[in-house]
C-alpha positions in Angstrom: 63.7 -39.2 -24.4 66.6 -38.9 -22.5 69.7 -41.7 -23.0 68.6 -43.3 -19.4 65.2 -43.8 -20.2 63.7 -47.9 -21.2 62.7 -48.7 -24.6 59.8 -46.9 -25.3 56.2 -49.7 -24.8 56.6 -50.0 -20.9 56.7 -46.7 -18.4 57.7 -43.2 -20.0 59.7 -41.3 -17.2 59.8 -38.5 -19.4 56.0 -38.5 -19.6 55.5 -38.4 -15.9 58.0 -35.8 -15.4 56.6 -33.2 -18.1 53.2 -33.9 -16.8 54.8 -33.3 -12.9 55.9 -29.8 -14.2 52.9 -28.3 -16.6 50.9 -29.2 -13.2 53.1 -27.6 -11.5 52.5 -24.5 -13.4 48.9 -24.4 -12.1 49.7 -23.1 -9.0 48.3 -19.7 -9.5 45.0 -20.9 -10.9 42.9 -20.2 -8.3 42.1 -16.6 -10.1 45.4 -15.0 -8.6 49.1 -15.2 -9.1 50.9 -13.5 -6.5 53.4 -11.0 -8.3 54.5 -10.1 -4.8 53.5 -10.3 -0.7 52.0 -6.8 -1.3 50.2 -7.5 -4.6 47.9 -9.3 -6.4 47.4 -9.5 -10.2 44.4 -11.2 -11.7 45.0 -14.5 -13.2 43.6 -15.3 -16.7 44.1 -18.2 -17.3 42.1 -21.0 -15.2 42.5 -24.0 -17.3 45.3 -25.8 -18.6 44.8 -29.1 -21.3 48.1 -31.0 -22.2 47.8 -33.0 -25.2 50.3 -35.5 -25.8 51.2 -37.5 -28.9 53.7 -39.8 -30.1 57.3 -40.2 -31.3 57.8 -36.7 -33.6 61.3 -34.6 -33.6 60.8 -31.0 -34.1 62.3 -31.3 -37.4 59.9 -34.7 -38.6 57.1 -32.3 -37.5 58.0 -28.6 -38.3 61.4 -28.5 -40.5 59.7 -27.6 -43.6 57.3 -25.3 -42.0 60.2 -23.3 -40.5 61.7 -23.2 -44.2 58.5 -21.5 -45.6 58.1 -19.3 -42.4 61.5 -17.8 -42.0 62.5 -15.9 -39.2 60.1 -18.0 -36.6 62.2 -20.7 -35.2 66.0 -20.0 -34.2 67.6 -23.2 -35.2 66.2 -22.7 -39.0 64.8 -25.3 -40.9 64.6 -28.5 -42.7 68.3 -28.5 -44.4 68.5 -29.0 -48.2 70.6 -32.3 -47.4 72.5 -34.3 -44.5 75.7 -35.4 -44.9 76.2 -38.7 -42.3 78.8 -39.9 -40.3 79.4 -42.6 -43.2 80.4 -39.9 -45.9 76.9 -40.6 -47.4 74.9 -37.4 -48.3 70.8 -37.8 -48.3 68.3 -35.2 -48.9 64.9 -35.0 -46.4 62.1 -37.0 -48.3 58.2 -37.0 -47.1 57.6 -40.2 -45.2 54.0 -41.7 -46.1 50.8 -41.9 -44.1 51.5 -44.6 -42.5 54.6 -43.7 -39.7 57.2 -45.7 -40.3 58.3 -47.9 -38.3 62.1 -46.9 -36.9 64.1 -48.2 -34.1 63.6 -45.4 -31.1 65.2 -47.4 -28.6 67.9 -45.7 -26.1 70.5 -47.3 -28.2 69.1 -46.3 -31.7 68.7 -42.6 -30.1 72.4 -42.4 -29.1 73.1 -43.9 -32.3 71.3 -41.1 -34.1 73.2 -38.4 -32.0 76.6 -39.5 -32.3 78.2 -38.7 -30.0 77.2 -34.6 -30.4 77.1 -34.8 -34.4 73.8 -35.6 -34.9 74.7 -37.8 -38.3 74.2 -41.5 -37.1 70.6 -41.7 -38.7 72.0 -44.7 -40.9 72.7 -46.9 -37.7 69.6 -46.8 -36.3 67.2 -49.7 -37.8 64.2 -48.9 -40.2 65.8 -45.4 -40.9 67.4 -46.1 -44.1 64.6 -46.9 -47.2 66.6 -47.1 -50.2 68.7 -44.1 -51.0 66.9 -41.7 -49.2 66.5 -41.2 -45.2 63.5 -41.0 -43.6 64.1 -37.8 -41.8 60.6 -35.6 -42.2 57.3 -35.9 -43.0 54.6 -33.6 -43.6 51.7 -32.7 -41.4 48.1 -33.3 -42.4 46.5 -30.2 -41.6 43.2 -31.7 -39.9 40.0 -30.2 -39.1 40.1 -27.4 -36.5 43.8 -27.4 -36.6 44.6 -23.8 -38.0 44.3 -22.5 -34.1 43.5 -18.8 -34.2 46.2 -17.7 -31.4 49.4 -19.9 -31.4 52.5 -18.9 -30.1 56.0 -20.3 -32.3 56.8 -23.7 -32.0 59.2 -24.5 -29.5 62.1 -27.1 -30.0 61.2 -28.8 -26.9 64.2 -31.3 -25.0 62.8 -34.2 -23.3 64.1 -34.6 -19.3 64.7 -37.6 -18.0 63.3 -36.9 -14.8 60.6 -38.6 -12.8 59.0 -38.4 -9.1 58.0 -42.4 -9.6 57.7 -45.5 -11.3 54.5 -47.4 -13.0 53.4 -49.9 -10.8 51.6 -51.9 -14.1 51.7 -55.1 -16.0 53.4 -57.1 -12.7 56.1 -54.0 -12.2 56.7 -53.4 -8.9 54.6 -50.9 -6.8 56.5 -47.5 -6.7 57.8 -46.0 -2.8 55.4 -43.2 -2.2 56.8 -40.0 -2.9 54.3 -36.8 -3.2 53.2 -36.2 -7.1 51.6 -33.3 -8.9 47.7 -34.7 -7.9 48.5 -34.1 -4.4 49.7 -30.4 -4.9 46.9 -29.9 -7.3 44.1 -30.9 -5.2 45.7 -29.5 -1.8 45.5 -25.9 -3.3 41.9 -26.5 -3.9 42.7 -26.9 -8.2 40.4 -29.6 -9.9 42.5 -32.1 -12.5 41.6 -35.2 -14.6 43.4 -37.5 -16.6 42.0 -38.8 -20.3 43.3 -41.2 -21.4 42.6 -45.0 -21.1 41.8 -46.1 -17.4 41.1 -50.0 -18.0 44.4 -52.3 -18.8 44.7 -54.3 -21.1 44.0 -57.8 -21.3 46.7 -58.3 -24.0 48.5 -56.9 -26.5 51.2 -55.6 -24.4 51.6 -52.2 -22.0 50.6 -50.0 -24.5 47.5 -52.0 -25.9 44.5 -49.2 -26.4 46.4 -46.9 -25.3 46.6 -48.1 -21.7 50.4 -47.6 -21.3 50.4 -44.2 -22.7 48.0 -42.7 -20.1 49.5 -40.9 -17.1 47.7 -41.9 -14.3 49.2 -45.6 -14.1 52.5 -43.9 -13.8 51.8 -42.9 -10.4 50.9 -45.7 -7.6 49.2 -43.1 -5.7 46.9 -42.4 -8.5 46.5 -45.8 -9.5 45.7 -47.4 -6.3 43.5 -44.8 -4.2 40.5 -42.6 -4.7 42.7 -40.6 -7.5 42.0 -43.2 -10.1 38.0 -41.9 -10.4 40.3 -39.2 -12.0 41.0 -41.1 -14.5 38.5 -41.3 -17.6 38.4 -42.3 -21.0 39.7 -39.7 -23.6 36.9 -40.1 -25.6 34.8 -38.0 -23.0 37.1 -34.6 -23.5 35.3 -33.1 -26.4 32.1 -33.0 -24.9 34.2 -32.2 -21.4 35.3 -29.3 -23.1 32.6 -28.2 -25.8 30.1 -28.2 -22.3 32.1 -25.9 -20.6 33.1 -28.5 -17.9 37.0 -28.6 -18.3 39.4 -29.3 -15.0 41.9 -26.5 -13.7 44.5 -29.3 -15.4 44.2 -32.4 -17.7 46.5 -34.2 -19.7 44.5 -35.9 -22.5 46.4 -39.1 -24.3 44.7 -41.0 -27.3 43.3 -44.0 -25.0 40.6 -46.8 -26.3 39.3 -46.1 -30.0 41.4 -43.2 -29.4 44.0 -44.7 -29.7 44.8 -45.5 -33.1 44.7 -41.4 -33.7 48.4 -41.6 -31.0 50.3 -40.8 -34.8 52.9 -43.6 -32.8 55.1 -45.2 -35.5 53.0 -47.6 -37.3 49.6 -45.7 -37.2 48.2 -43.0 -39.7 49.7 -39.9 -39.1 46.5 -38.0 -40.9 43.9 -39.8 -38.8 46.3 -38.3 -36.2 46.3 -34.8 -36.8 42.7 -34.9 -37.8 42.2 -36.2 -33.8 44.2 -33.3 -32.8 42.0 -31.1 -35.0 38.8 -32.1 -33.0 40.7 -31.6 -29.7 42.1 -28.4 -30.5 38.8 -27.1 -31.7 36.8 -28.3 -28.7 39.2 -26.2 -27.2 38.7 -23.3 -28.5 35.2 -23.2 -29.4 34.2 -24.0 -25.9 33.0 -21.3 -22.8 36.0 -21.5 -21.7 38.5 -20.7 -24.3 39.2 -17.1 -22.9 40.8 -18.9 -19.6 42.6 -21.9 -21.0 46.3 -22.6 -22.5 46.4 -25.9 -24.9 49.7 -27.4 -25.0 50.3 -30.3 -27.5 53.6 -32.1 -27.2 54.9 -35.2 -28.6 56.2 -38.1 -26.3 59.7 -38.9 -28.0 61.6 -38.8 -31.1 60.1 -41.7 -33.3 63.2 -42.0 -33.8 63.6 -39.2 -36.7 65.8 -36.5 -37.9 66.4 -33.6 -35.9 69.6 -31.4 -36.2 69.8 -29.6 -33.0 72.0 -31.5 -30.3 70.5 -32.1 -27.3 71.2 -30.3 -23.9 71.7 -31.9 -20.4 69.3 -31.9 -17.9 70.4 -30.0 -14.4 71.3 -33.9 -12.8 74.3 -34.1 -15.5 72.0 -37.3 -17.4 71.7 -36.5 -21.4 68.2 -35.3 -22.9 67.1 -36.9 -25.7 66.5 -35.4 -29.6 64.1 -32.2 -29.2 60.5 -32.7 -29.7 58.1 -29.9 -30.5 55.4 -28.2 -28.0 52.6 -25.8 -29.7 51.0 -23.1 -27.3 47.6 -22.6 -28.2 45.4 -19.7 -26.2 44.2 -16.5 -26.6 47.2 -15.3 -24.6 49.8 -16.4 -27.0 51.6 -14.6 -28.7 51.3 -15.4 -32.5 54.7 -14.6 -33.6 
């Protein structure tokens, strides 16, 4: 999340944005991908699923995977101990089930960065539990979640870029700008969004998942025929098990969904097993030899990471890295 960007709980630019660009990417589904104006190379891959989670670094997710798999992600690993900008030294500790619940606020982010330094975890609140800092904790391996072809994790920096703004709970309608949908569906590519289509009736933006889906983030979607685009995410395992999967989706935990989001304050192994059950609907489906799974987390939680955060190409600050997972038949496993 990038320094710009609202307290996370009402619209997520960066959401919108990433979801703008994967789409994007689906240009050359249509079974070619022009290499050139004189040829043609076939296209494998026909379907693309985004699943997105919340509030992980690459580090909360990965660090001590990177330390037992050496050699597979460039920044290294979870470091043996953290010295802050306080003088204080802390060693990584495993956070439990439950994620905790820390500050990620724009304020508690740039806190955390400091300026460049990347030891300002102390200053941002419900990061420090005793004498230890809740920097990592460790993934539940859920069913269906050992994928059989998945590329290296990537340290993944969160732009703070966004074609519009979320018209919901009394915001203002958005001016119309052209959005992903419309470039999707005018080169003949189906898409749908899981998630959770029906707003809340309380509870605030993000109530059952409501403010976490994609399609409210875009008044053309929300307000036109687009919206019948929009289903529950509870319908994607079947969708994909049946062999009935979009050119695109984007699924987020929506509904009884969800409480499997792994947002700060819900069960992170309820959470992964969700993934699991995505991930293998996936790839157990009839069309797992033409589809690419991304899974990406929304923002930073707010926990450790140690890699300093770039700059997007505007000159605005990116936030600290999250992780994205490739998962197809086409990835490359190391």
């Amino acid at each position: 999340m990038a320094a710009q960007m609202p307290a996370h709980g009402g619209w997520s630019r960066t959401r919108a944005r990433a979801f703008a660009l994967l789409a994007a990417g689906t240009a050359g589904l249509g079974g070619l991908a022009m290499a050139s104006t004189a040829s043609a190379q076939p296209q494998p891959v026909k379907h693309i699923v985004v699943l997105y989670l919340e509030n992980h670094t690459f580090d909360d997710l990965l660090g001590y995977w990177c330390n037992h798999n050496q050699g597979r992600c460039p920044d290294g690993g979870m470091p043996a101990s953290v010295t802050l900008s306080n003088n204080s030294v802390v060693a990584p500790g495993v956070m439990p089930d439950i994620v905790p619940n820390v500050s990620h606020t724009v304020v508690s982010q740039q806190a955390a960065i400091d300026g460049g330094r990347m030891d300002g975890r102390q200053n941002v609140p419900g990061c420090a539990a005793k004498n230890r800092l809740r920097l990592h904790r460790r993934v539940h391996a859920g069913p269906g979640t050992q994928p059989r072809r998945a590329g290296a994790p990537i340290r993944h920096q969160r732009p703070d870029l966004l074609d519009g703004r979320q018209p919901v709970l009394g915001r203002k309608s958005p001016r119309f700008q052209g959005i992903a949908m419309d470039r999707l569906q005018a080169a003949g590519l189906s898409w749908r969004i899981y998630g959770d289509p029906t707003p809340p009736s309380g509870g605030g933006p993000t109530a059952a998942g409501y403010g976490w889906d994609i399609c409210p983030s875009f008044a053309e979607c929300l307000y036109t025929g687009q919206k019948a685009n929009n289903v529950p995410s509870s319908t994607f395992v079947k969708d994909a098990r049946s062999g009935k999967l979009p050119n695109f989706a984007i699924v987020t935990p929506g509904g009884n969904d969800a409480a499997f989001s792994e947002h700060n304050g819900f069960s992170i192994t309820a959470g992964d097993d969700w993934l699991g059950q995505v991930a293998s609907a996936v790839m157990n489906g009839p069309e797992w030899p033409s589809t690419v799974l991304f899974i990406t987390w929304d923002d930073c939680g707010c926990f450790y990471d140690q890699v300093l955060p770039g700059v997007n190409p505007d000159g605005t600050a990116q936030g600290p890295c999250t992780p994205l997972v490739i998962v197809s038949p086409y990835a490359k496993p190391n």
